[in-house]
N, C-alpha and C positions, 0 to 999 in steps of 0.2 A: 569834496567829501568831508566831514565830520572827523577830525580826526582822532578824536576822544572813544567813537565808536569804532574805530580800524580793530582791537583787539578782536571784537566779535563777529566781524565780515571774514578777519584774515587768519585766525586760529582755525577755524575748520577743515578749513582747506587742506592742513598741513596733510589730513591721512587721503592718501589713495582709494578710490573707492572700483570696487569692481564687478562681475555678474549678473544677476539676476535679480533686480531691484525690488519689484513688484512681486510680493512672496504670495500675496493671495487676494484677490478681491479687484475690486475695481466696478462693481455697479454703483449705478445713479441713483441707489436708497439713502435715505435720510430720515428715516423714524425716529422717536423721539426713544429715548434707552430708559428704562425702570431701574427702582433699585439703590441697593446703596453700593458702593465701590468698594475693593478690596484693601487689604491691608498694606500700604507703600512701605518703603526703606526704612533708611535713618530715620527716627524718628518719628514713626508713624506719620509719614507721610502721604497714604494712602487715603481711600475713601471717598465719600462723596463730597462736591464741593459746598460749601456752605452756604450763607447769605449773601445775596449782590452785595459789593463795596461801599461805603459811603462813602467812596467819592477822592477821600486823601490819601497821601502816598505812607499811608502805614499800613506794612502786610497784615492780614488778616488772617490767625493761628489755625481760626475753624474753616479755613478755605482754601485747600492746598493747592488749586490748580483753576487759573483765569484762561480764556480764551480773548482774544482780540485782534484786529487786522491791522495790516503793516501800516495802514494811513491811520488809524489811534495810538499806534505806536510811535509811530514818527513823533505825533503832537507830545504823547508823554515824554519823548528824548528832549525836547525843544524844551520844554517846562522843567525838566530836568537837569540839563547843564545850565540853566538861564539860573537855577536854584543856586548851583556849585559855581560859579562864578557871577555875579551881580551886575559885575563891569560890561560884560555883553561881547567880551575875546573867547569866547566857547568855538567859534566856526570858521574853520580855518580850509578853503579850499584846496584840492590837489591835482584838479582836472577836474576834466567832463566827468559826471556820476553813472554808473549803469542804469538805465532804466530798471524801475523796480515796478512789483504788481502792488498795488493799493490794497488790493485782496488778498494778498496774502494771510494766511492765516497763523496766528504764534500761541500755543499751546505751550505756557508757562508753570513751573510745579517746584515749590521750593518747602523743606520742610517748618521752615522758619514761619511758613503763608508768605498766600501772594493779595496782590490788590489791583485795584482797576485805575488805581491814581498815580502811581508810579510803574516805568519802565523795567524795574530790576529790584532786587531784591538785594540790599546792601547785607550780607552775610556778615556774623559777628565768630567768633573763632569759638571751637568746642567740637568739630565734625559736622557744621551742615551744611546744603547744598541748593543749586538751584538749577535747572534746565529748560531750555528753551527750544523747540521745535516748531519750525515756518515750513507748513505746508503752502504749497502752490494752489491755485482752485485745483487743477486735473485731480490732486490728491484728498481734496474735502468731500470723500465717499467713504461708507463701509469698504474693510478691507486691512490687508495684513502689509505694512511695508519696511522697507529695508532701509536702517538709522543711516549707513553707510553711501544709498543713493545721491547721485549728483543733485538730483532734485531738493534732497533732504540736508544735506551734509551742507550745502553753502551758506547758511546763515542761521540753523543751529547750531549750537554750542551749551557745554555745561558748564561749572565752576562750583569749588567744591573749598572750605578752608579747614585745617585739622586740629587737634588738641593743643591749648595754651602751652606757650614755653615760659612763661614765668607767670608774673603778677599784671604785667603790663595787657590789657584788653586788647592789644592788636597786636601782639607777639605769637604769630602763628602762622603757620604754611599754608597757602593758597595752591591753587590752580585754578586754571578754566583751559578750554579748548575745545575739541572734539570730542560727541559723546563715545563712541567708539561704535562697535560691532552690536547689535541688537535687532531690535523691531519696534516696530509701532503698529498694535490697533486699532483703527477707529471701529468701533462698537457702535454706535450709533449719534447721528449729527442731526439739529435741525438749526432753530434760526435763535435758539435759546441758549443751549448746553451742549457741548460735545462728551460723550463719552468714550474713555480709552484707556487702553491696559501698554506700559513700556515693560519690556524684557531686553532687559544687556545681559549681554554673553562675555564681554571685551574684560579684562584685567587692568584697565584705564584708571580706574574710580575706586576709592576706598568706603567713598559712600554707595549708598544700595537706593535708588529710586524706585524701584520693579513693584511694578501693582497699577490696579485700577483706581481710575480718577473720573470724578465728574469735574469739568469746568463748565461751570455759569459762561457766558459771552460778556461781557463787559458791553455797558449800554452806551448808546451814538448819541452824546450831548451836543445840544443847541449850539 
């Protein structure tokens, strides 16, 4: 395993998840959603997504939420620590890996913008945030679900950094982990844009993510 990526496989885990996961929906529609998106968090993080990416790993302000599958994700992590270290000591084994689904899906939303070139949103200090939700295929339908599901909780995660403590640019308080208690719903998915609205409930977060987002899909290059 990666061990540069262990914080965001093993942080979600930390909270217990329990009941009734699946709060509303579950059919096999996929219609394409109209419209523009509501107003998000910090930020104005909300809204419709913007323009496809061009491609480099600089987020993109007028586009606050990308969609992409675990197998375009992976290639962005590989491109990614291959960036932060040059030498090519990025991959450091711990065992066998869990199988993972290729298909999974990661519904990314960061107020800063997101992008289809880069894995993550390097957050700079002032209060903004960024969240990540990997839906399984069973979950890529219309439908209301529960942030705190086994299915949901294991490999999303938020992170969040808060007001400057001095002059120094990276003098400031972080976190990430688990988004906490809320929902997720999917509005409407096809093979382009997913549309969806987050609602947290949880006392976790000092930032505010809640609102509707279009994410474009990030496109499958050569």
């Amino acid at each position: 395993m990666n061990l540069k990526r262990l914080p965001f496989v093993l942080l979600p885990i930390l909270l217990a998840a329990c009941g009734n996961y699946v709060v509303q929906g579950g059919s096999n529609e996929k219609n394409a959603g109209q419209g523009t998106g509501g107003q998000g968090g910090t930020g104005g993080a909300g809204g419709a997504g913007g323009s496809t990416s061009s491609g480099d790993d600089t987020p993109d302000p007028a586009q606050p939420a990308v969609a992409l599958t675990r197998a375009q994700l992976e290639v962005l992590w590989d491109e990614y620590w291959a960036n932060q270290d040059p030498t090519g000591g990025t991959s450091v084994s711990s065992g066998a890996e869990p199988e993972l689904n290729p298909d999974d899906l990661f519904l990314r939303i960061s107020d800063l913008g997101t992008s289809c070139g880069s894995p993550t949103t390097d957050l700079t200090c002032g209060g903004h945030f960024q969240l990540s939700i990997a839906l399984p295929p069973a979950l890529q339908q219309v439908g209301v679900y529960d942030l705190e599901s086994p299915e949901l909780l294991a490999y999303s995660y938020m992170s969040e950094t808060g007001d400057m403590n001095s002059p120094n640019p990276e003098d400031c308080p972080w976190g990430g982990g688990s988004i906490g208690a809320g929902t997720l719903e999917i509005l409407s998915i096809d093979d382009t844009e997913v549309r969806f609205r987050i609602e947290l409930t949880g006392p976790l977060w000092a930032a505010n993510p809640n609102g509707e987002y279009t994410a474009p899909r990030c496109p499958v290059y050569p």
